[in-house]
C-alpha positions as CSV (number, residue, x, y, z in Angstrom):
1,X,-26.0,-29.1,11.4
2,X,-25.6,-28.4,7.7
3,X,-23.2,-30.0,5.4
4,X,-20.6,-27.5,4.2
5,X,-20.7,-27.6,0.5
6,X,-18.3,-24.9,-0.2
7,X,-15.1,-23.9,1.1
8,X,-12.1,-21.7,-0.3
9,X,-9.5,-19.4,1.3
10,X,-10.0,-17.0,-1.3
11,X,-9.6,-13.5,-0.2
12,X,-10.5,-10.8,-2.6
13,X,-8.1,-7.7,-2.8
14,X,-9.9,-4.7,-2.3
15,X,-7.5,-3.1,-4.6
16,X,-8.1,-5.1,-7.3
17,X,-10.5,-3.8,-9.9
18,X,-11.1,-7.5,-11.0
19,X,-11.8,-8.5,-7.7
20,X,-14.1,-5.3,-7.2
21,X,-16.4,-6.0,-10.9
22,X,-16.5,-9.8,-9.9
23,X,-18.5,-8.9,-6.6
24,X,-20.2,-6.0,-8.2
25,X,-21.8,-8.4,-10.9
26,X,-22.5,-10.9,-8.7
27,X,-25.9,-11.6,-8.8
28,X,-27.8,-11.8,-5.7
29,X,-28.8,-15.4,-6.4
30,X,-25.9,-16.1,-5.2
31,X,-25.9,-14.8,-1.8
32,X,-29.2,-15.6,-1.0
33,X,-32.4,-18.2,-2.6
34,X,-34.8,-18.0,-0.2
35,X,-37.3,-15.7,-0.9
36,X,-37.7,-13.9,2.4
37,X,-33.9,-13.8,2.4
38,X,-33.8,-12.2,-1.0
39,X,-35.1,-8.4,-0.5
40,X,-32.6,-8.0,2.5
41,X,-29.6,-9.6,1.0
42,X,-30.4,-7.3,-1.8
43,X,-30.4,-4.1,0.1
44,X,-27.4,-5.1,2.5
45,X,-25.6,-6.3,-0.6
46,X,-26.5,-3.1,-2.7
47,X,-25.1,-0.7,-0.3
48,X,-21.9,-3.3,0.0
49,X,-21.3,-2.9,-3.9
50,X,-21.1,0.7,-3.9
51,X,-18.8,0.6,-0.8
52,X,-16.4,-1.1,-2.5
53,X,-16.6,0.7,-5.5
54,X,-16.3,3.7,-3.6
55,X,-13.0,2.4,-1.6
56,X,-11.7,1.3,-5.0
57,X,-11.7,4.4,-6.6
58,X,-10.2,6.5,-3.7
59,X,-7.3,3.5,-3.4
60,X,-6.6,4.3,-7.4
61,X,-7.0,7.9,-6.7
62,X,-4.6,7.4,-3.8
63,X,-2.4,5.4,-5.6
64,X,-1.9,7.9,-8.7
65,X,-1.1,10.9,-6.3
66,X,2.3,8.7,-4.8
């Protein structure tokens, strides 16, 4: 078993368009070192990013119509 190095009970608000920019900048690096880890974190992560860019512009657009 690993040593846990890291722990928070950070959640990020999917409403938040700071939250949203912080994980969309994110780089990859920080998911993921290992080189055979890196392409698929990369394409799992890339299709992540523009999810929740997506979802956070239809909860704006949402938001605006109430």
């Amino acid at each position: 078993m690993g040593e846990t190095l890291f722990t928070s009970t950070y959640t990020p608000d999917p409403k938040s368009a700071l939250d949203v920019l912080a994980f969309v900048l994110t780089p990859v690096a920080a998911f993921a070192s290992d080189p055979d880890e890196l392409e698929a974190v990369t394409e799992l992560l890339g299709a992540a990013k523009a999810e929740a860019i997506e979802r956070w512009q239809l909860m704006r657009s949402e938001a605006k119509r109430d």
